[in-house]
N, C-alpha and C positions, 0 to 999 in steps of 0.2 A: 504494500500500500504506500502511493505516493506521500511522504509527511509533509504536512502542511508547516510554514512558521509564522510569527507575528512580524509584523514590522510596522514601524513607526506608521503613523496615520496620517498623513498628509490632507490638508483639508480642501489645499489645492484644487482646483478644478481644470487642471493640465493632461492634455491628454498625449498619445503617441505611444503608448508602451501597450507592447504587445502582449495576446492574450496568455496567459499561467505563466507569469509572474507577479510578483508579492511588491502591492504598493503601497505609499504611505497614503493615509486620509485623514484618514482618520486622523370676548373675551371680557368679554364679559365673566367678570372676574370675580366669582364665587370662591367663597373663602371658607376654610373648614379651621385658620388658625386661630389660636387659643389666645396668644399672649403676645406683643413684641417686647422685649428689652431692649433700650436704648443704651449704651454704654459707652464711657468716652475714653477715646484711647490717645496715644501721644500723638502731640501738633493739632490737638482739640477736634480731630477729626471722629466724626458718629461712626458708632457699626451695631448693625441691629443683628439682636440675637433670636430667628424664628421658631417659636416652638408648636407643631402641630398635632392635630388627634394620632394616637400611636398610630392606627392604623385605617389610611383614608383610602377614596376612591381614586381611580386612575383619573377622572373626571376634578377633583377637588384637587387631587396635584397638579394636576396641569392648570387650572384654575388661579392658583394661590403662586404657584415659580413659575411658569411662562416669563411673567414682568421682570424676572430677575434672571433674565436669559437674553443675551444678545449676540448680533451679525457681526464678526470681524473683516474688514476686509485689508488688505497689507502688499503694496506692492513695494519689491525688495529686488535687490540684485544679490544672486548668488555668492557664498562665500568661498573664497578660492582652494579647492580641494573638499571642499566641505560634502556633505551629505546630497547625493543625488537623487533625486524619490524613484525610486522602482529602477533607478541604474541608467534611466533618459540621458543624454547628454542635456546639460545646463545651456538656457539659452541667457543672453545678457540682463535681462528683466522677465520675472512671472509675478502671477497676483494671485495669492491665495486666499480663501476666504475660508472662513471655520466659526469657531462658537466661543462663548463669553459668558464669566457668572460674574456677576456684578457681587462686588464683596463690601462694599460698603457705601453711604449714602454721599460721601465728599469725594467720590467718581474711581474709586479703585476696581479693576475687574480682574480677573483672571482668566489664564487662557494654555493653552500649550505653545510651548518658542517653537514648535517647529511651521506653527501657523504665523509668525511672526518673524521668521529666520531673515536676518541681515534685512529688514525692512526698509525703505524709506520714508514713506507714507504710511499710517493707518489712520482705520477708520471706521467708527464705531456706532453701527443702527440700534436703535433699542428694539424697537419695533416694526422692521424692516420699511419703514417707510423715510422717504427724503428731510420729512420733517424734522424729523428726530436721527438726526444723525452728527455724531461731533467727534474730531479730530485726536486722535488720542498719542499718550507719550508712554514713552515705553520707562519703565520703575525698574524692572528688574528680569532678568532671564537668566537661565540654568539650561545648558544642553544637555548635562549629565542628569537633570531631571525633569526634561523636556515640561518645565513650567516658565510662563511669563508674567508680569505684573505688570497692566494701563494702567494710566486715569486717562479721565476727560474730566473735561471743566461741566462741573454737576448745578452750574446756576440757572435757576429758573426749571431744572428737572427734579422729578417726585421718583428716585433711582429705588428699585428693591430690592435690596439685598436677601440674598440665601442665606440662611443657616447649616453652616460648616461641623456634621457630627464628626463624631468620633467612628474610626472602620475597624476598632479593635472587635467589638461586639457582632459582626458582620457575618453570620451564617449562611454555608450553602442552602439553595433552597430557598432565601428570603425572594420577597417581591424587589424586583430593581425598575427602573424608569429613567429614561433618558430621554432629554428635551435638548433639543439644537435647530440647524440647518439646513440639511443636507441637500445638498444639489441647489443652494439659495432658497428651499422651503422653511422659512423663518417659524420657529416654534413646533416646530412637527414635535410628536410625543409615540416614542417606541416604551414598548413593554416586556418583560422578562424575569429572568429570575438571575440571582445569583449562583454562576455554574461554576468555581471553584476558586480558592483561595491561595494568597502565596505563593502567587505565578511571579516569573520574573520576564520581564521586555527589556528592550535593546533602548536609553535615547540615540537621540541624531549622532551624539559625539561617540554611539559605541557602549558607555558606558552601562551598565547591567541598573534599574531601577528594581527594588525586590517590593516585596506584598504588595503587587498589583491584584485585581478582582477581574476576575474572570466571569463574563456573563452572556447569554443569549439575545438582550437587548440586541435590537438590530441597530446599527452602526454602517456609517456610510460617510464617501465626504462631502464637509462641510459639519459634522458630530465635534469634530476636533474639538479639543478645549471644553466643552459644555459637561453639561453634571450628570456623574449618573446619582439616581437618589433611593433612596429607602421607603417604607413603605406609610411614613411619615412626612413625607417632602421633604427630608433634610437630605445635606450632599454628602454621598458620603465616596465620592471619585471624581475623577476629573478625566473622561473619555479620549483617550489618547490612538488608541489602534488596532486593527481588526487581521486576522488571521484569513487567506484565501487564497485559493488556486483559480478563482476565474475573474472576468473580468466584463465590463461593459462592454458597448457597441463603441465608448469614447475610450477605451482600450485601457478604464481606472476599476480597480475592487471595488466590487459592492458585497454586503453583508453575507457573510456565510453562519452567520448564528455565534461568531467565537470572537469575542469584544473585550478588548481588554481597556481599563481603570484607573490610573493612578491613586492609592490610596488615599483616603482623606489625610491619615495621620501622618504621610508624608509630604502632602502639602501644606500640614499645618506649620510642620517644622520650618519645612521654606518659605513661608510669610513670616513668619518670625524672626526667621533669619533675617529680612529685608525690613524689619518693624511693622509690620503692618499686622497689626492685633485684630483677631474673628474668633 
């Protein structure tokens, strides 16, 4: 049996590579939440702490985090030697587009660097529409942890931050949910369960990321960066990259059911590291 492996999720919407090989990709607004906490962290910036019914509908999650889900879009020039998606050759500019959790109300977001790799430009929709769309800077990036950290200037926006659990607790077999992009469908909402734990993935620079989650959520790009969450609408991953042997018609992976996570508790540590307290 031919083995499949994971690789980086590109959220990219680059096409040209051919078919079996492994690429990267990877409202009405009904509320089921209970409580928010407001707490202030350093540089007097808000970060709301969501807490919801343990256990809601797919309907009331996607309800309650959609608003705290946004469109990235990043166009960049490749880094010299650097990571090639699917082994393409590099042309001198591409534009990736991928997913975003809004971490906090003073315009912090999170996302995966490989949707942000050597950018020049980005650019952040909340609600995939023109209106709402604002200019963002990049805080911080990790290729050994394929995580990145925006803002944008949050003036005159009512921004919703996700609540960032803990993935210690995280059981095969939970309900999983993941809300992103894909293909530029803003907010889309896949369903699944948690299919194993304590996987390890490759980031961009090579480097081994461990206690990733393994799930059947479908995943596709434009997923990149966005959350996978629990069956409380807390985050408890950040959707990084899908496992697959086949390929579209535009010659990129789409979902084969084996979707991998970056742990919450490892992106907590890396917000930390860069001060930004959730």
């Amino acid at each position: 049996m031919r083995r499949q492996q994971a690789v980086p999720l590109l959220a990219s919407l680059i096409g040209g590579v051919s078919a079996a090989i492994f690429v990267l990709i990877a409202h009405p607004f009904n509320s089921n939440t209970q409580t928010r906490l407001i707490t202030t962290a350093s540089g007097g910036r808000a970060y709301a702490s969501v807490t919801s019914n343990p256990s809601s509908t797919a309907t009331a999650i996607y309800a309650t985090d959609a608003p705290g889900v946004v469109s990235i879009r990043a166009t960049s020039s490749p880094r010299t030697g650097g990571f090639a998606p699917g082994g393409e050759e590099q042309s001198p500019t591409r534009t990736a587009t991928g997913s975003g959790i809004v971490l906090s109300a003073g315009g912090e977001i999170l996302t995966n660097e490989h949707v942000v790799d050597g950018a020049r430009s980005i650019t952040v929709s909340l609600d995939g529409s023109s209106s709402k769309r604002r200019t963002a800077t990049l805080v911080g990036e990790s290729r050994s942890l394929d995580l990145a950290v925006l803002r944008i200037d949050s003036t005159g926006l009512k921004l919703h931050p996700l609540h960032l659990a803990g993935s210690s607790t995280v059981q095969v077999g939970d309900p999983a949910f993941a809300i992103g992009n894909p293909y530029g469908l803003n907010w889309t909402l896949t369903t699944g369960v948690i299919s194993a734990l304590n996987r390890q993935i490759k980031a961009p620079d090579g480097t081994a990321i461990a206690h990733t989650i393994q799930t059947d959520a479908a995943l596709n790009p434009g997923n990149s960066g966005g959350p996978l969450l629990d069956a409380s609408g807390a985050v408890i991953g950040v959707n990084s990259q899908i496992a697959s042997a086949t390929t579209s018609v535009a010659g990129e992976a789409g979902s084969s059911g084996v979707g991998f996570a970056i742990s919450s508790d490892v992106v907590r540590r890396y917000l930390q590291s860069l001060g930004v307290n959730v």
